[in-house]
N, C-alpha and C positions, 0 to 999 in steps of 0.2 A: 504494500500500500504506500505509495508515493502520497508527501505532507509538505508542503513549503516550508520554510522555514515559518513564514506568520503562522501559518497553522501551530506548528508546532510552538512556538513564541506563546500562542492562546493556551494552547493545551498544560504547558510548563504554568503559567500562570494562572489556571484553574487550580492546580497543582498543590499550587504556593496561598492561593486562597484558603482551601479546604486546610492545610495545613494550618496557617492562620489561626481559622474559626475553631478547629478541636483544637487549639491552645486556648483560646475565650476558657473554656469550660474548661481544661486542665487549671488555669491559674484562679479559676473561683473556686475549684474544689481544694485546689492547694493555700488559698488564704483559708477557707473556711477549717482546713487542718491544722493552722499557725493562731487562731482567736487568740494561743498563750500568747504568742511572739508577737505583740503589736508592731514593730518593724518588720520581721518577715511579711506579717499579714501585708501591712501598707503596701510594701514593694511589689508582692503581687501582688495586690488591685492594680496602683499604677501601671506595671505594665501588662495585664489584663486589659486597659484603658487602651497604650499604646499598641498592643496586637490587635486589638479591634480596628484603631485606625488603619494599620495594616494591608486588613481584610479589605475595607474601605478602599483603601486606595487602589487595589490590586483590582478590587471590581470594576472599579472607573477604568484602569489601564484596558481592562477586557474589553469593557464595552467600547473605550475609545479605538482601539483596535477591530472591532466590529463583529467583535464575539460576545458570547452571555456567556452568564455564572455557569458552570455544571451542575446541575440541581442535585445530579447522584453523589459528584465529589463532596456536595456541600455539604448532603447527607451523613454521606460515610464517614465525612470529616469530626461531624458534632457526635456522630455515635460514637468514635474512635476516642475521641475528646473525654466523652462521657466517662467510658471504662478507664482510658490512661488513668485516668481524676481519681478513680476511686480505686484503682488499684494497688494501693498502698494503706490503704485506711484502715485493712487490719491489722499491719504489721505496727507494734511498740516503736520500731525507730523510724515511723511513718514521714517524720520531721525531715531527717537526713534522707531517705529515699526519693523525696520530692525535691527538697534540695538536687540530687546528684543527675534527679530527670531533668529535671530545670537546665542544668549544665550541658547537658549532651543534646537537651531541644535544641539552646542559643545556637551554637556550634552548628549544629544543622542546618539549622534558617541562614547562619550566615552562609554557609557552601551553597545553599538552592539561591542567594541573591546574587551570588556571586557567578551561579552560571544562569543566571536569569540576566544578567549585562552582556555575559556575550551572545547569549540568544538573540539578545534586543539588538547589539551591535551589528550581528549575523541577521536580522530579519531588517535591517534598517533606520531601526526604531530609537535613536542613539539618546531622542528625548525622552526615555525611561528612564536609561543610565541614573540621573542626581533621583528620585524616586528608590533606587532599589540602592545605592549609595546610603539615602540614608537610612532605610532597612536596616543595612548592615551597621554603621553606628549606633543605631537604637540598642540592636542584639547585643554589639560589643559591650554600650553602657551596663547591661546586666550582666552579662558574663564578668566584667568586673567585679560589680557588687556581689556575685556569689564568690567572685574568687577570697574577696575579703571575708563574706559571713560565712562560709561554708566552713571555715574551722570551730569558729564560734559555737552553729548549730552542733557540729561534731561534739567540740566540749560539752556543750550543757547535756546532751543525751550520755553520753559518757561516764560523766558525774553524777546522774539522777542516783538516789539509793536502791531502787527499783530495777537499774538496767543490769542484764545478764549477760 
């Protein structure tokens, strides 16, 4: 099956949507996990906040491109969302495992933005580029912040009298 490159440029950023939105609903199920850690909590709302805009934006890019949402991806996205979210909820050190998903989303998102520029560059579309640019700065600002909190979290579960 022969795809242009805009095809495929749509299809990659359906992609990146769906990805997106099941992060919405991972980082409300991961605040709603942190209620103790009021900074954790905060940091993910905030960027539960920013991944929506995201989503947002990626769907304007579609449509300015001359494609629509994927309804299935967008689907499979929020069910996928759904389960990541709560799959951790049994586990005692549910704090650090969200944490460490958090770390390996960021990373992700940034490698798909990162060939989401040369897709754009490759279809034409080179006014994506600062768009998926800054994608990739938003990502890094957390990959940051977890690089800093991520031992924190580690200590305080570590330390509990309870952890085994």
């Amino acid at each position: 099956m022969a795809t242009t490159p805009q095809d495929t440029l749509i299809s990659w950023l359906n992609d990146a949507y769906a990805m997106e939105k099941s992060l919405v609903q991972v980082l409300e199920n991961h605040a709603n996990d942190a209620k103790e850690f009021p900074n954790i909590r905060s940091k993910d709302l905030e960027h539960k906040e920013v991944t929506q805009r995201h989503a947002d934006t990626l769907r304007e890019c579609i449509e300015r491109l001359g494609g629509s949402v994927s309804a299935s991806k967008a689907a499979m996205g929020t069910v996928s969302g759904f389960f990541q979210g709560i799959s951790t909820g049994m586990a005692p050190d549910e704090l650090v495992k969200n944490c460490l998903a958090d770390y390996a989303s960021e990373h992700f998102e940034v490698a798909c933005y990162k060939g989401l520029i040369e897709a754009a560059r490759i279809a034409g579309h080179d006014e994506l580029v600062p768009i998926f640019e800054q994608h990739i700065r938003d990502e890094q600002d957390m990959i940051r912040w977890l690089d800093q909190n991520l031992p924190r979290v580690i200590e305080s579960y570590m330390l509990q009298p309870t952890s085994a």
